[in-house]
C-alpha positions in Angstrom: 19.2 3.4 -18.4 17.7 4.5 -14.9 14.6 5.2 -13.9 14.3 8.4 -14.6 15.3 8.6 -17.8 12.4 5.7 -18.8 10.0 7.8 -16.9 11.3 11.0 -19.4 8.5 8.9 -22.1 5.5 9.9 -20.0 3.0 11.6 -19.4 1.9 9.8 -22.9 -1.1 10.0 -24.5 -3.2 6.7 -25.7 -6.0 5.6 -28.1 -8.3 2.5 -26.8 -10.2 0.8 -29.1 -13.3 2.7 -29.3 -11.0 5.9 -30.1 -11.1 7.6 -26.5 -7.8 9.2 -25.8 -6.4 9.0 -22.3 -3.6 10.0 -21.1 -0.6 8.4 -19.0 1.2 9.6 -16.3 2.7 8.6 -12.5 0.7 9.5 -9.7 0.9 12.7 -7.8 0.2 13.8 -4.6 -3.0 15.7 -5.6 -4.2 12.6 -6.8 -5.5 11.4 -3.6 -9.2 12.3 -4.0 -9.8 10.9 -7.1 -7.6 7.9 -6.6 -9.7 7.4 -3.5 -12.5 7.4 -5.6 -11.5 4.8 -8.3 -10.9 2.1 -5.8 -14.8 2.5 -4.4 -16.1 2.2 -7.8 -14.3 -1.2 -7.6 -17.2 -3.9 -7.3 -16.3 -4.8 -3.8 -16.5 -8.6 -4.9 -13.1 -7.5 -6.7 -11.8 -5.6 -3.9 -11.8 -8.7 -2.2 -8.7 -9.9 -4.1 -6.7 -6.7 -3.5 -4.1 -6.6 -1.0 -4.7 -3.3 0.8 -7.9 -1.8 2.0 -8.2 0.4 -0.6 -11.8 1.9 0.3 -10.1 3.0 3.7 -8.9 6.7 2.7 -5.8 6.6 5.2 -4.4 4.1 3.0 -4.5 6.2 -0.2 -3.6 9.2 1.7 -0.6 7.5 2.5 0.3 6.2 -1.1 -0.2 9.6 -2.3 1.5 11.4 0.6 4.6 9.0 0.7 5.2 8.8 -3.3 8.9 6.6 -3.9 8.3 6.3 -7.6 11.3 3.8 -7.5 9.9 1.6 -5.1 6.2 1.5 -6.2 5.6 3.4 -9.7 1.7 3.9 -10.0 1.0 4.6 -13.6 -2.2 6.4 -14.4 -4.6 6.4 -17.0 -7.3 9.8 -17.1 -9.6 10.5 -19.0 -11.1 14.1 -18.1 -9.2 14.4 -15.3 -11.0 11.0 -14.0 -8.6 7.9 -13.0 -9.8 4.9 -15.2 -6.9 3.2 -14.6 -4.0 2.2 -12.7 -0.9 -0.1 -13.5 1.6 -0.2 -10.9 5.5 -1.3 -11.1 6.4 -2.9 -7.8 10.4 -2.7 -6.7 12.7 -4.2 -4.2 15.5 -1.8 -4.4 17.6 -4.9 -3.0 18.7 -7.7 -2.3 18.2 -11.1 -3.8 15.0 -9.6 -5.7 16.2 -6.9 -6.6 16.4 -7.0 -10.6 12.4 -8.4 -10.5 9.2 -5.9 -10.3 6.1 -7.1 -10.2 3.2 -5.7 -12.0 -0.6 -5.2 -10.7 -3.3 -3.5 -12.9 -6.8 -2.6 -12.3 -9.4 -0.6 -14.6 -12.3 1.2 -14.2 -15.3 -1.4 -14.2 -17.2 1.3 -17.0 -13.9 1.6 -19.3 -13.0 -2.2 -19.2 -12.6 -4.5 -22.6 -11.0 -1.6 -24.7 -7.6 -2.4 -24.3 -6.8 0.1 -21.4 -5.0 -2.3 -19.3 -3.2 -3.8 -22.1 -2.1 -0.6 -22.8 -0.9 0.0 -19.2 1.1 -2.6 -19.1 2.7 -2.6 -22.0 3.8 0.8 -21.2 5.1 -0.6 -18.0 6.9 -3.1 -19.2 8.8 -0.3 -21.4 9.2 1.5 -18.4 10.8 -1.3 -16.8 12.9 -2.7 -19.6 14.3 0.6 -20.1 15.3 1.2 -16.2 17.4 -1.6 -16.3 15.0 -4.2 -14.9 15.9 -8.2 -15.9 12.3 -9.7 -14.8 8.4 -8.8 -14.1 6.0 -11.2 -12.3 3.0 -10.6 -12.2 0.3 -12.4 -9.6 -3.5 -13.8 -9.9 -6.2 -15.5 -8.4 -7.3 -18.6 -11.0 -10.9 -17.0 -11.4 -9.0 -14.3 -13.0 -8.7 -15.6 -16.5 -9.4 -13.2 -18.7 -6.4 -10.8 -17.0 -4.4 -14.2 -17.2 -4.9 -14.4 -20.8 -4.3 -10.7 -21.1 -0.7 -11.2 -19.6 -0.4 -14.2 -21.3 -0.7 -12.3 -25.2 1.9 -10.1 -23.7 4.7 -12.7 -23.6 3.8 -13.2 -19.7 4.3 -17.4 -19.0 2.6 -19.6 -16.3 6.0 -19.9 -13.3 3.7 -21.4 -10.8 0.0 -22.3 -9.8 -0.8 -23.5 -6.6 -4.2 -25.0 -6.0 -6.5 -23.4 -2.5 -3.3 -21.1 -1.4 -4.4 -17.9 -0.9 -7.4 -16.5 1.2 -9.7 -13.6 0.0 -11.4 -11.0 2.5 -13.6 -13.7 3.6 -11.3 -16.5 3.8 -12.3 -18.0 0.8 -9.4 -20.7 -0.4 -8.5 -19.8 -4.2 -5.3 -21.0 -6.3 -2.6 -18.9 -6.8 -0.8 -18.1 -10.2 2.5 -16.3 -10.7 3.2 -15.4 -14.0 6.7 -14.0 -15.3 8.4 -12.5 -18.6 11.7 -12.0 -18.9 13.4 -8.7 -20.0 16.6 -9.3 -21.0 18.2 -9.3 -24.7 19.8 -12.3 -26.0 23.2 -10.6 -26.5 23.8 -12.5 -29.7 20.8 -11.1 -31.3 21.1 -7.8 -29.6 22.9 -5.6 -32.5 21.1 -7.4 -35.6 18.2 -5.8 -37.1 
């Protein structure tokens, strides 16, 4: 199945936890402003770990401008027209990579612990499964742990942790876990239900 054809199962609606509804769906170009705004209400101690300067609004002007929904797929989660979340499926549309996204999530600091970026990922990981992809990686700092876990309940496993390899803003030393899940169907079990 392509890409577009997973991408026909949003915009989606979801329930959290505490029964707030929000609703799913890629990012458009009118987005910017309020995209712009969900990165600064970031704690900037959490910016810190994110790869792009995300409070500079050049850089989400040209994420919104330059939309290639095949290459990066930014998935949305509003809530009264406010971005409280954002779950992104990373592609290389070649080469050796080239059946393997990664995944990066981040939520809204006031709409965290109610299952939102469970949710986003999960619907992700449909999203990829259904375009065809064979693997999703997702990375972390090890202070992240409760996003490790996260992952981890979603059939994510540890691939590799490497002790003091990356730097943050302020060239902190932190280790570095890759996590992966694997999307294809064992063809043997494919056609039994």
């Amino acid at each position: 199945m392509s890409l577009e054809l997973a991408l026909q199962k949003v915009p989606k609606e979801i329930v959290l936890k505490d029964g707030l509804k929000c609703k799913l769906r890629p990012l458009r170009k009118e987005d910017e402003p309020a995209f712009h705004d969900f990165f600064l209400a970031v704690p900037g101690q959490e910016r810190m770990f994110i790869k792009h300067r995300v409070t500079e609004r050049e850089v989400i002007r040209d994420w919104c401008q330059s939309i290639d929904l095949g290459r990066n797929l930014p998935l949305l989660a509003l809530l009264d027209g406010q971005i409280v979340g954002d779950a992104t499926l990373h592609q290389q549309l070649g080469g050796w990579k080239r059946h393997i996204a990664r995944i990066s999530v981040l939520v809204h600091p006031k709409f965290r612990s109610r299952g939102l970026a469970k949710a986003l990922v999960s619907a992700l990981v449909e999203i990829a499964r259904n375009a065809g992809l064979q693997k999703l990686e997702a990375e972390f700092i090890g202070e992240q742990e409760a996003a490790i876990k996260m992952f981890a309940l979603l059939g994510f496993s540890n691939l590799l942790r490497l002790e003091d390899y990356v730097l943050d803003m302020q060239a902190i030393k932190h280790d570095y876990v890759l996590m992966g899940l694997d999307l294809t169907t064992d063809e043997e079990y494919a056609g039994m239900e």
